[in-house]
C-alpha positions in Angstrom: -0.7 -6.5 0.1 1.5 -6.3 -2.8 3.9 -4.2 -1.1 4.1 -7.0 1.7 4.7 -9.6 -0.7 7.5 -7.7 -2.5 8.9 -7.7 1.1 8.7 -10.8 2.2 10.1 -12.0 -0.8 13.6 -10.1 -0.5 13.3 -10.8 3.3 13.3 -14.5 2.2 16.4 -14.0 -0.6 18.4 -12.3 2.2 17.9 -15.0 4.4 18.8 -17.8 2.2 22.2 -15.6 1.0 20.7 -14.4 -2.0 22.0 -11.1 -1.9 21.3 -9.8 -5.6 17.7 -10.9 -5.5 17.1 -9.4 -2.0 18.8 -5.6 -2.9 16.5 -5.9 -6.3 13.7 -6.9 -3.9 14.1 -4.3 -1.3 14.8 -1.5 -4.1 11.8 -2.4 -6.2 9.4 -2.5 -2.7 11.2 1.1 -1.9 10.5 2.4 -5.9 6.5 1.1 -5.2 6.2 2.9 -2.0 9.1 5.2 -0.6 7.6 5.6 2.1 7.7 1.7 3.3 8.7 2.3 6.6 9.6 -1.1 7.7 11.4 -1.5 4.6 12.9 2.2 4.5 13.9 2.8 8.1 15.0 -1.3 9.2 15.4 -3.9 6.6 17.4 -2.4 3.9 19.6 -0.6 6.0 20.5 -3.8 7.9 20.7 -5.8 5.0 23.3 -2.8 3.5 25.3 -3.4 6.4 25.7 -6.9 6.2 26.6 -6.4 2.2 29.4 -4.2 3.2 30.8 -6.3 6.3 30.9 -9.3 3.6 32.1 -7.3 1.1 34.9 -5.7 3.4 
């Protein structure tokens, strides 16, 4: 359960644009459990991504 809170929160950060609190979120889910698949293989990736494109 912890693991899906630490989720949604980040989840909730990215979607309200804030994009510091969401990578600390998605990295400190990922350091819990590595093997957070949803997180791991979806989520983070995307939300990389859309960093980047803002960033570029």
């Amino acid at each position: 359960m912890y693991l899906q809170l630490l989720f949604l929160e980040a989840h909730c950060n990215e979607l309200l644009g804030n994009t510091d609190l969401a990578r600390k979120g998605y990295e400190k889910a990922l350091k819990t459990e590595p093997n957070f698949k949803l997180v791991r293989d979806k989520y983070y990736p995307d939300f990389l991504k859309k960093i980047r494109k803002l960033i570029a």
